[in-house]
N, C-alpha and C positions, 0 to 999 in steps of 0.2 A: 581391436583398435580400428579405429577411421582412419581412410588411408588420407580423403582431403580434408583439410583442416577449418569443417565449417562455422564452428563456436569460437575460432580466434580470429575468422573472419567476423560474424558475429558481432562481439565484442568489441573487438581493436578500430572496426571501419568508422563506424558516427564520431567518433574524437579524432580519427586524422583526415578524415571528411572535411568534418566541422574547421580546421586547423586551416584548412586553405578558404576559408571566409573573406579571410583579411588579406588574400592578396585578388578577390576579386573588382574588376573595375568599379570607380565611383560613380556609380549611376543613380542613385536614388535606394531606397529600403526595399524595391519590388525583388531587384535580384536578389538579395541575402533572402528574403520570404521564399522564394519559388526555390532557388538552391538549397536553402534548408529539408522544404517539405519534399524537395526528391531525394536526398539521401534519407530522411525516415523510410518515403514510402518504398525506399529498394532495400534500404535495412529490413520492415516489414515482410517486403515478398521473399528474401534470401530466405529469411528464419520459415515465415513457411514452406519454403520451399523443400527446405534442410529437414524439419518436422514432418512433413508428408510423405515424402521418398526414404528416409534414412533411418527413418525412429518404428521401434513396433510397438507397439500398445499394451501387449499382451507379456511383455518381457520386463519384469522389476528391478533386473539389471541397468549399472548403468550403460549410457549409450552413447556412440559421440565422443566417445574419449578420444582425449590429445595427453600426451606426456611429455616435456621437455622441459631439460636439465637447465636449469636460470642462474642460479648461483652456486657455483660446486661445492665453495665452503664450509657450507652448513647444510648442502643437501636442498635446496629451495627450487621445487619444478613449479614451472606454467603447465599446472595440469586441470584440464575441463572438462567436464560430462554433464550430459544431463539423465535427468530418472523424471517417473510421471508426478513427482513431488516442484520439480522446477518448470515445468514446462508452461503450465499456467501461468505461473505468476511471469515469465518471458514476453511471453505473446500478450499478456496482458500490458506489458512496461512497452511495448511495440505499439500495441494500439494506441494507449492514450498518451503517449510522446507524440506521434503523427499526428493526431488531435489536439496536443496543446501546441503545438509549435503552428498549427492553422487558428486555433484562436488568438496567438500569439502576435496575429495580424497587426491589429491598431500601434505597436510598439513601434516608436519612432525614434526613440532617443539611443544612439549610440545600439541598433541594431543587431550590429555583426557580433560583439560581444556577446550579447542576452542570448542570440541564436547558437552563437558557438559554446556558451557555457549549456544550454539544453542538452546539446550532443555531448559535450562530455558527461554530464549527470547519467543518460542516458547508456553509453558506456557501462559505467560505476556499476548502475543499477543490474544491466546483465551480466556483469563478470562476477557479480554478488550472486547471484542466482545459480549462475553456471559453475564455480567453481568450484575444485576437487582438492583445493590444499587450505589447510587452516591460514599459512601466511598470507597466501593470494586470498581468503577470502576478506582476511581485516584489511591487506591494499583497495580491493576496489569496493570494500567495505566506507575506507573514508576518502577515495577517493570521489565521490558525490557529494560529500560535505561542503567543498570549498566552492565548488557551482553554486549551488543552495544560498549559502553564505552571502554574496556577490549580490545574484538575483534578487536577494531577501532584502538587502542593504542599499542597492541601486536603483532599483525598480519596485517602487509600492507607496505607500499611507508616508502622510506625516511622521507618524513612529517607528519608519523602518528599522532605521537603525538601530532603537532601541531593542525591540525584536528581532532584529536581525543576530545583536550581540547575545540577549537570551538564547538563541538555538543553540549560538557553536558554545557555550559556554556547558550546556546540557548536554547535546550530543560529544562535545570532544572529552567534557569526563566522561560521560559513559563509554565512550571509547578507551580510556583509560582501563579501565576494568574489563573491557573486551582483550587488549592487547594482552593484558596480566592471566588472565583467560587461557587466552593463546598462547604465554608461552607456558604457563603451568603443565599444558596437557602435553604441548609439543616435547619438552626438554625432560618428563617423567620416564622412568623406569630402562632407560636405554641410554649407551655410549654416545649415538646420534641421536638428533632432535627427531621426532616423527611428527611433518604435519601433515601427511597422507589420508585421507579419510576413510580408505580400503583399513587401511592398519588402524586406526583412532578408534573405527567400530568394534573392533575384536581385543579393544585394550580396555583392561579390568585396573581400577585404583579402588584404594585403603575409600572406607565409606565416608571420612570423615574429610579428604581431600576433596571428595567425589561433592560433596556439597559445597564446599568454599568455590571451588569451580561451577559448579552449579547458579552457585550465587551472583558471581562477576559476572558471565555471559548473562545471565536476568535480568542483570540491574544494565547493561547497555540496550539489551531488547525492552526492556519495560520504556526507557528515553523512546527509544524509535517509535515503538506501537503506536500508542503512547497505554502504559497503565497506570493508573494512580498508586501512588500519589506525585510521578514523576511526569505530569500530565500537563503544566502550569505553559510550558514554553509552545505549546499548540494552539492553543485559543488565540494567543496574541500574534504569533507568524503569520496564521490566515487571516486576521483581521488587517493584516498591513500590506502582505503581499499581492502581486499582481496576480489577477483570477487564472491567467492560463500558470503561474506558477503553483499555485491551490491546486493546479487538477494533477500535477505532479506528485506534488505532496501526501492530499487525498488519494490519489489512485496507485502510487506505487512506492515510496516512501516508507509509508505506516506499514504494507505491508512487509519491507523487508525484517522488521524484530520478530513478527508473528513467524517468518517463513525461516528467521536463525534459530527459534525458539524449537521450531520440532526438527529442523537439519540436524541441528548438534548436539543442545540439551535431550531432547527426548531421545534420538538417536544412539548417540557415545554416551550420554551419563545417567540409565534407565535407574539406577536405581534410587539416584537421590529426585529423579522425574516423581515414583512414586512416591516419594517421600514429601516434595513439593505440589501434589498437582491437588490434594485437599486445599491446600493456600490458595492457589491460583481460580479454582472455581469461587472461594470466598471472594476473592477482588475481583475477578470478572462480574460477580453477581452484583457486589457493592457496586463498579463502576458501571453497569445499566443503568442502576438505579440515580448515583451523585451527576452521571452526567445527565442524563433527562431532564431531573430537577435544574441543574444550572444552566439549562439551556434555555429553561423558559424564561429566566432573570433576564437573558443577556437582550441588552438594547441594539448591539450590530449583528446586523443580518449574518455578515460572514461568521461571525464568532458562536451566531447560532448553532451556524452549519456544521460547525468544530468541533462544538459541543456535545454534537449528535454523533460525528464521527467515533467519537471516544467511547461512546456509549452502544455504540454499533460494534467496535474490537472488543469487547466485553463478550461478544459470544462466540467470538472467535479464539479468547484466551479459555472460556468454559469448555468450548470443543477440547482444546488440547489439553485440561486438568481433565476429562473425562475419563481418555486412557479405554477409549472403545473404539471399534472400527468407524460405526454411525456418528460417535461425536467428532473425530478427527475430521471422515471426509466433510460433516456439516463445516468443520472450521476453516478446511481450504474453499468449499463453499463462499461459505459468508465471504471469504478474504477477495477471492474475485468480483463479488456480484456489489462490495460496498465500494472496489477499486475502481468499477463502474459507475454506480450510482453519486459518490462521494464527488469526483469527477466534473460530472452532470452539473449537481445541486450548485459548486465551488463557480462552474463554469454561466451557466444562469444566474446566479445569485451577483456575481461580478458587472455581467453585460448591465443587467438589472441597474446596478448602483453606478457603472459609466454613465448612463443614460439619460436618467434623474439627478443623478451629481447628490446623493443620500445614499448614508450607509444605515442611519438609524432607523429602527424599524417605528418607533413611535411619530416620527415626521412624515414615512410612505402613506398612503392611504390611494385607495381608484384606480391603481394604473392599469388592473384589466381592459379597462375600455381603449384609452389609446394606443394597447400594446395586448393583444388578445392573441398573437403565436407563444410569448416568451411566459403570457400566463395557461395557457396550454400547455407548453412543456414544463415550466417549474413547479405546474399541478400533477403531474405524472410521473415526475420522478421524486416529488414529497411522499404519493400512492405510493412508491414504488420502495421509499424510505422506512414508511411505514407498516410494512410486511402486507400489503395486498394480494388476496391470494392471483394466481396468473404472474405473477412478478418473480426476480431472482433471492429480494431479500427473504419473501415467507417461505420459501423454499428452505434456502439456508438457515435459518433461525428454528426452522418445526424443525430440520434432521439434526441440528446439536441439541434441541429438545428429548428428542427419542436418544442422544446419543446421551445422554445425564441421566434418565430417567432408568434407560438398561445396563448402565452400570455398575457392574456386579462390585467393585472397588467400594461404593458407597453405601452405608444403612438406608435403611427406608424412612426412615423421618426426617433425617440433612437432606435425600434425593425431594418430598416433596416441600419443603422448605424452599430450597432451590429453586424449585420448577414454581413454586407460589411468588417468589422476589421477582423469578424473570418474568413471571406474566403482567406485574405489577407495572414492573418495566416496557415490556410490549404495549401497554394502555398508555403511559405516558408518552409516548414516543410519538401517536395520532395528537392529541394535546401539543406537544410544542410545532409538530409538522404543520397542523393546521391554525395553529393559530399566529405562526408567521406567514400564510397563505392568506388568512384573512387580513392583518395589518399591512402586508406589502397592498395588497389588489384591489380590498373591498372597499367602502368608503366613497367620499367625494373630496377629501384634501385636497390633491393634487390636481383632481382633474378643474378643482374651481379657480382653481389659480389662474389669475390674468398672464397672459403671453406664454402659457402651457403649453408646449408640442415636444412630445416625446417617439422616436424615431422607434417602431415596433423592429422587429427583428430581421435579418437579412438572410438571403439564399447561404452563408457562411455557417449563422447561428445557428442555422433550422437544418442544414446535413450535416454538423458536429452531433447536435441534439437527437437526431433521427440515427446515427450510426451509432452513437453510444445506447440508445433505447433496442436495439434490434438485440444483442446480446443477452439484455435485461430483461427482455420478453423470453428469448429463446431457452434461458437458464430456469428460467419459473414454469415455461410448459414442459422443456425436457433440460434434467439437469444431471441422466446420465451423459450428457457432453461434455461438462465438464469433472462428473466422479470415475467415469471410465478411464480417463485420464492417472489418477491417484491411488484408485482402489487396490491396485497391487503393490504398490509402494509402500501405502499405508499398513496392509497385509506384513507387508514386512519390516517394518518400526515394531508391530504389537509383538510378532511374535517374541521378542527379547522380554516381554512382559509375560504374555502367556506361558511362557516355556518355563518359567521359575518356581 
């Protein structure tokens, strides 16, 4: 046990941070901006802090634990740890919060709001991550919803609203099925309810419960990730939403279904895992391929980008239908390096369309020339979208390759089948990446236009873009940085498979 309680510091500080917003002086939008990005960037350095001195690398135990009694009732503790399976995805939800709440600059309207709904989401997103109880994880599970909701419906497009109502109506049933989930496993085979996940892992159900549970926590992850065919409420979200809420979205959002998908399902219910995880590589594999294809359809830039995202968690969902060491780490992989890149693309792709006052890609045409930093960096992280080798994505994409292909689980005619769909899909992905590189950039449209002046990019644009690319370089030259992390965690998820 931890004797200071660094994960409830953690946790609890960005939402009662964020909470005194509203009793700061009225002085304009500058202080809620500068007060925001210093409670990120001291949230950031706690947790590394907490990570570097407190955490050991080498132990698959969890670490950091906190236990305390919340509701005596029913037995309900505020209990947190982490393992090398959460850590990532933490420091990642660290990073690009700090980074959207600094792109989050130009936002004028009713300020303190948008900024304090960031830090609550913010919150959600690490107490999801962090926690050790099945009830505390569906709270700070939907507690990021109603931020989202707000942001999605307040701040964006012409059609927020509309899309704004599509999400909560997606994600709050799938929440419905999470909660039924939750208490199915909690309230089984025992006088008290057990949502302990020490106890949850060592608890054996009848095979045929084991799947219907199986099924409800998939069908709320499938909404998150997003996988098809529960995929519909994503394309339109980003297409309305404000870009620094896209980079939320994209960068840590999607990853939480992927990251409840191997915590609880592959974890606590292995054997309908294997039962399920043939299915799962079939839709992962479809959905490289359906999202690719509809990406290149789509006339809005952002909806492109959506599109790709979807198509990108496809090999994140194959990693974990793999059920090998090399496909799981490829799938924590991917889930980082797209958290990154997705990010990126959401974040550029936005400024882009502030700037020109166009979303549609068939009206952009030239803006290289008057904007030659923002076509620099949105050509590098398309490279980087597109599995370029030196990059984080062809990293992550070749090791769930290698993790499908030595897959003892599978025959040898579905593994090259597979690996033939997903290369199909890796070719398509250069095609829509570049060919909305060419429609935004290439051309003379825009630039022949009388009274044309398009403001290129500023010292803000270019250190958000340059801090997210340092990661993205660093994961594609050395990417036991971030599998050193996992590989012993993962080690021990498989053995409940190997051992049978």
């Amino acid at each position: 046990m931890s004797y200071f309680p660094w994960l409830t510091i953690i946790v609890v500080f960005p939402i009662f941070a964020g909470s005194s917003i509203f009793f700061l002086p009225h002085r304009g939008n500058k202080v809620v901006r500068w007060y925001t990005i210093g409670i990120c960037l001291l949230e950031l350095l706690i947790t590394t802090y907490a990570f570097c001195y407190h955490f050991q690398l080498d132990d698959p135990l969890i670490q950091l634990e906190e236990d305390l009694k919340w509701i005596n009732i029913f037995d309900f503790h505020w209990r947190l740890g982490i393992d090398g399976l959460s850590i990532g995805p933490i420091l990642l939800t660290g990073f690009i919060t700090t980074l959207a709440t600094l792109a989050a600059w130009p936002v004028t309207r009713d300020s303190r709001l948008f900024h304090f709904l960031m830090l609550a989401m913010y919150s959600g997103q690490i107490g999801s991550f962090s926690s050790r109880d099945l009830l505390l994880f569906f709270i700070m599970w939907e507690l990021e919803l109603i931020p989202v909701y707000l942001l999605l419906s307040m701040w964006g497009g012409k059609k927020r609203l509309y899309s704004a109502t599509k999400f909560i109506l997606y994600t709050a049933g799938g929440s419905i099925f999470l909660l039924i989930g939750v208490l199915g496993m909690g309230l089984y085979g025992s006088n008290e309810p057990t949502l302990n996940f020490e106890t949850l892992a060592n608890q054996s159900y009848p095979v045929a419960l084991e799947i219907i549970l199986y099924f409800g926590f998939l069908i709320a992850y499938a909404v998150k990730s997003p996988i098809i065919p529960l995929h519909t409420w994503l394309p339109d979200t980003h297409g309305e939403a404000h870009y620094s809420t896209c980079m939320l979205l994209a960068g840590i959002l999607l990853k939480m279904g992927a990251y409840g998908l191997i915590r609880i399902n592959m974890e606590f219910l292995s054997h309908a895992h294997s039962i399920f995880s043939p299915w799962l590589v079939i839709v992962g594999t479809i959905q490289i391929i359906y999202a690719a294809s509809t990406s290149l359809g789509q006339r809005n830039l952002k909806k492109r980008i959506a599109y790709s995202s979807i198509s990108h968690m496809g090999f994140t969902i194959i990693g974990i239908g793999s059920i090998t060491n090399t496909g799981l780490n490829g799938a924590i992989l991917q889930l980082l390096s797209h958290g990154f890149i997705g990010a990126a693309l959401f974040f550029l792709g936005g400024t882009s369309c502030d700037r020109i006052r166009l979303v549609y890609l068939d009206e952009m045409g030239g803006i290289s020339i008057p904007m030659p930093k923002i076509f620099t960096m949105f050509s590098s992280f398309s490279m980087a979208s597109l599995a370029l080798p030196g990059m984080s994505g062809f990293v992550a994409e070749s090791v769930v390759f290698f993790g499908i292909i030595t897959s003892p689980k599978y025959l040898l005619i579905p593994k090259i089948l597979i690996t033939f769909v997903m290369a199909i899909g890796m070719i398509l992905t250069p095609i829509y990446s570049l060919s909305m590189s060419r429609q935004m950039f290439y051309g003379y449209k825009l630039f022949n236009l009388p009274n044309s002046f398009f403001v290129d990019s500023g010292p803000r644009e270019l250190f958000i873009s340059i801090c997210i690319f340092f990661p993205v370089i660093a994961i594609g030259l050395y990417p036991d940085l971030v599998i050193s992390l996992s590989v012993d965690k993962v080690q021990a998820i498989l053995s409940n498979y190997y051992d049978r």
